[in-house]
C-alpha positions in Angstrom: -2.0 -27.0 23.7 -2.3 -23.3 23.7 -4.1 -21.1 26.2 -7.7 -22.1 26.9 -6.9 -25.3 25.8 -6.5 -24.5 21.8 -4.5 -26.3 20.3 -0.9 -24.2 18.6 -0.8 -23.9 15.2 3.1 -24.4 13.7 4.5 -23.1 10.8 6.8 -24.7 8.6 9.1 -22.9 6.4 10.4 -25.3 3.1 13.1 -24.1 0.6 13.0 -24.7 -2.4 9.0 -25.3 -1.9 8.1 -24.8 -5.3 8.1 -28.5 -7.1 9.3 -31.9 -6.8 10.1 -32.6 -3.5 9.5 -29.6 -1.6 5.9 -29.3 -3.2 5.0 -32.5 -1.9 6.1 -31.6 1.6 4.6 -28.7 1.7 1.3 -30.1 0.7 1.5 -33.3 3.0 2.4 -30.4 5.7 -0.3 -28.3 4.9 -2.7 -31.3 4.9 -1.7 -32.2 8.4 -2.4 -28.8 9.8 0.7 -26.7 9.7 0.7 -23.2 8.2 3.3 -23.3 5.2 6.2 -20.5 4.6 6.6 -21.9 0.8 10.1 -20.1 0.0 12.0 -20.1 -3.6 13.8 -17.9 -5.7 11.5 -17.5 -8.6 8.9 -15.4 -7.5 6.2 -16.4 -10.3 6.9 -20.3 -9.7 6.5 -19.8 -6.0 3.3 -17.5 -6.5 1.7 -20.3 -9.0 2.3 -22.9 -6.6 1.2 -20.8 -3.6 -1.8 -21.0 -5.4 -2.8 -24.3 -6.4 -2.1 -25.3 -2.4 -4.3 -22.3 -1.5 -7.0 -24.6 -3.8 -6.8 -27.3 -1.7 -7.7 -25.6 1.4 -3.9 -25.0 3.0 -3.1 -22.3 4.8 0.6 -20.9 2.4 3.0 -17.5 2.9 4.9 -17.1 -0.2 8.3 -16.3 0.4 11.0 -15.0 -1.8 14.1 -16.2 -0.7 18.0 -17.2 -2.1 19.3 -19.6 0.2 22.8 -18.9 -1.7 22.6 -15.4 -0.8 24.5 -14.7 3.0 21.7 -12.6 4.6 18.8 -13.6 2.3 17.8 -16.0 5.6 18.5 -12.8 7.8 16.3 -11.0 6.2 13.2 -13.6 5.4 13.4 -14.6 9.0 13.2 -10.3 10.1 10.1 -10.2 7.6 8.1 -13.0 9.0 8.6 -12.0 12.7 7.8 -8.9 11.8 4.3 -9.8 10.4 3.8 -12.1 13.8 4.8 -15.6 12.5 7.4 -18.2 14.1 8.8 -20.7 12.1 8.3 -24.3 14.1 9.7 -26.4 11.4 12.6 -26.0 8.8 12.7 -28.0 6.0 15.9 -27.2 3.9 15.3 -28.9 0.5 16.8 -26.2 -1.6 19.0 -28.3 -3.8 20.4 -28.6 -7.7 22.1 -31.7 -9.0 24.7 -31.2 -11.1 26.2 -33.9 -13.4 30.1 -34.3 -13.4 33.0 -35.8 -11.9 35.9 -34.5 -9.3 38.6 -34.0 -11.9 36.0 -32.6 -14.5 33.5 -30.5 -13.0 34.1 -26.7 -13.4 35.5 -25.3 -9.9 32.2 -22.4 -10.1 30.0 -25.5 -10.5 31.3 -26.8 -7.3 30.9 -23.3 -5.7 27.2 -23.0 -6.6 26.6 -26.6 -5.4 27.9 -25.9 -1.9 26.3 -22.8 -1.7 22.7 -24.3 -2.8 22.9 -27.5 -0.8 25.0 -26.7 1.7 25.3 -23.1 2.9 22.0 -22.7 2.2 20.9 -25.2 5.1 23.9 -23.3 7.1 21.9 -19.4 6.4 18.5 -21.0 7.0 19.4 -22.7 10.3 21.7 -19.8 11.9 18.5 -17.1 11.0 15.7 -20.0 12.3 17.2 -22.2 14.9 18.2 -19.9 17.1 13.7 -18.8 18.0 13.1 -22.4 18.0 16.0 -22.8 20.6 14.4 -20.1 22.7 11.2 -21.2 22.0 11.6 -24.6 23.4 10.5 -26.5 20.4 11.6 -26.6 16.8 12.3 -28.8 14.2 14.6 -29.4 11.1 14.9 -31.2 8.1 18.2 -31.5 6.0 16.6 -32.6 2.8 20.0 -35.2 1.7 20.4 -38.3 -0.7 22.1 -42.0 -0.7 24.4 -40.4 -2.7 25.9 -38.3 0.0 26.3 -41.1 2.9 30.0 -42.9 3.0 28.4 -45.8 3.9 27.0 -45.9 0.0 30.1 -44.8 -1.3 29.2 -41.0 -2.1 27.6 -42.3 -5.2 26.4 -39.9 -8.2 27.8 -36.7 -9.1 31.0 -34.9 -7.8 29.6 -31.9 -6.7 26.4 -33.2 -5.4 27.3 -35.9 -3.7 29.6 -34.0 -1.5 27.4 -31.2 -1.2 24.9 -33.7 1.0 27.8 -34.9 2.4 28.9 -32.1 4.1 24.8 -31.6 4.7 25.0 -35.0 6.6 27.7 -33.4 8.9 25.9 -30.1 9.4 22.8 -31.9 11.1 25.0 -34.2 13.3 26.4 -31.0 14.3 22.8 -28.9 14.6 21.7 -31.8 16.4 24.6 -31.7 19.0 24.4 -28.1 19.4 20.5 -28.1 20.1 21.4 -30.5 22.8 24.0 -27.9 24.3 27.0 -30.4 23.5 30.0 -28.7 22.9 
């Protein structure tokens, strides 16, 4: 609770907001109360579906925002504290799937994959976590798939399924971090 007992409104900030997966969370966010930072890199596709929430009652910033892009995090995260909001929540669903092998796929395909799925997650969390640290609460979401998990064999495409992989690692590491392990 807030002062004089009003209850704090959170924010969540989702990449990659703008359909399948990231829509959904952003509406099933919205619909619980939180205010959404809906964040892609196609600024008509993140306006349309701005809207359409907006339809339904939710409360949405559109955000512009290229989680490949060193900086692009930097920068977003400067913008919103500047108009007065605090991301609460981080939900990095940014992704692309990519078919192809190990031996097969293109070495600038695996670039682009690891930059999307995984460095992305890496820009968003180093520009976000560290106000949610001082802040006292916080919470993030590594959006990752079966196919990245040892345990199932890194199933699926080359490139992807490594790509969530090394996202897997990233949040046991966020996670111990957070704590203050070493």
């Amino acid at each position: 609770m807030g002062e004089q007992g009003t209850a704090v409104r959170r924010t969540a900030l989702v990449t990659g907001a703008n359909r399948g997966i990231g829509f959904e969370v952003c509406r099933q966010l919205g619909r619980r109360g939180l205010r959404i930072v809906l964040a892609g890199r196609d600024a008509a596709a993140v306006a349309e579906t701005a809207a359409g929430l907006r339809l339904e009652g939710l409360e949405v910033i559109e955000a512009l925002l290229d989680v490949r892009r060193e900086g692009a995090a930097d920068s977003l995260a400067a913008r919103l504290r500047g108009a007065g909001v605090h991301v609460d929540v981080l939900v990095n669903n940014a992704g692309i799937y990519p078919p192809g092998t190990l031996l097969e796929t293109p070495a600038e395909t695996f670039r682009e994959v690891m930059e999307t799925n995984f460095m992305g997650a890496v820009w968003t969390c180093r520009a976000f976590m560290p106000a949610m640290l001082e802040a006292g609460y916080g919470r993030v979401v590594n959006v990752s798939s079966g196919y990245g998990s040892f345990g199932e064999g890194l199933e699926g495409p080359a490139a992807y399924s490594l790509s969530k992989a090394a996202l897997n690692a990233l949040t046991v590491k966020l996670a111990s971090e957070a704590r203050g392990d070493p």
